[in-house]
C-alpha positions as CSV (number, residue, x, y, z in Angstrom):
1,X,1.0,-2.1,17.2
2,X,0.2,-2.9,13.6
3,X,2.3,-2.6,10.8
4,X,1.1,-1.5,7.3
5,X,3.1,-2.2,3.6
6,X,3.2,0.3,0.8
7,X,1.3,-0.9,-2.1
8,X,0.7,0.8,-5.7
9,X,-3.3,1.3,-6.6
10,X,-3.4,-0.2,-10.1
11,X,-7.2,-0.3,-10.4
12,X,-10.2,1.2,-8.5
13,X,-13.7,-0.2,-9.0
14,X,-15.9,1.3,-6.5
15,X,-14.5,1.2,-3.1
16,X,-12.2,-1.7,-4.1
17,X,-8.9,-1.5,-5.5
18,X,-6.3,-3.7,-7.3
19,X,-2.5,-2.9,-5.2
20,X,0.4,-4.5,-6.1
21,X,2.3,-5.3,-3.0
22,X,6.2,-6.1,-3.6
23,X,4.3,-7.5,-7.1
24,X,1.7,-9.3,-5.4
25,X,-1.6,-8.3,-6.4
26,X,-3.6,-7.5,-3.2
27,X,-7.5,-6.5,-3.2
28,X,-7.7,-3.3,-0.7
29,X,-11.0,-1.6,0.5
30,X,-10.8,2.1,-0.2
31,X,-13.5,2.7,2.7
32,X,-11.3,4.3,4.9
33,X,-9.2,6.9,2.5
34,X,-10.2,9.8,0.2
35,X,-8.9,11.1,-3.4
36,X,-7.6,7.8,-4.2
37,X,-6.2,7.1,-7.7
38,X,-4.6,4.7,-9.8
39,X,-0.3,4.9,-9.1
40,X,-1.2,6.3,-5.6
41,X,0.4,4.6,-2.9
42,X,-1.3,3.4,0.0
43,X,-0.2,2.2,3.6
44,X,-2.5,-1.4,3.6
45,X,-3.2,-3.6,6.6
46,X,-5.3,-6.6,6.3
47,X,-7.0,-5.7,3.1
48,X,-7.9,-1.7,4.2
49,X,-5.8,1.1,2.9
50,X,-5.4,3.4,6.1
51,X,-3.5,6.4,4.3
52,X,-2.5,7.8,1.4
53,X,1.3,8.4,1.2
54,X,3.6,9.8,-1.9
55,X,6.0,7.9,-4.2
56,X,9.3,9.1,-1.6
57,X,7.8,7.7,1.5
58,X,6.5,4.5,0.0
59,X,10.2,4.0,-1.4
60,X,11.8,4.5,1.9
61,X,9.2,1.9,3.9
62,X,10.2,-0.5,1.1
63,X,13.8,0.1,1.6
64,X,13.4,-0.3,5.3
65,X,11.4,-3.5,5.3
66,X,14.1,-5.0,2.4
67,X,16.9,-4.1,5.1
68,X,14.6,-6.3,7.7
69,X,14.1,-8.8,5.6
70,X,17.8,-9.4,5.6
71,X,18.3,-8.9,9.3
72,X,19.6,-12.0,10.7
């Protein structure tokens, strides 16, 4: 099992991309997603983007892992 954060594509230069992640800025490989663009979300996991998602379900993960975060 893997898990994947929601991060918002701020730049694309080739198959690279700037995401910020929770406001840390991450580079991603595009290589494995399509029709990328800049204020898409993606799903990334150790430096790949694996999917595109919209704005909705990358406010819910958030919400979700903020809610784990303060599991205790």
């Amino acid at each position: 099992m893997c898990l994947s954060i929601p991060g918002k594509v701020l730049a694309i230069r080739g198959d690279k991309a700037d995401v910020s992640i929770q406001g840390n800025l991450v580079e991603v490989s595009l290589q494995l997603v399509e029709d990328v663009k800049v204020n898409d979300y993606v799903l990334v996991h150790v430096g790949f983007a694996l999917e595109k998602i919209n704005d909705s379900e990358a406010t819910e993960m958030l919400k979700v892992l903020k809610e784990l975060k303060n599991f205790t």
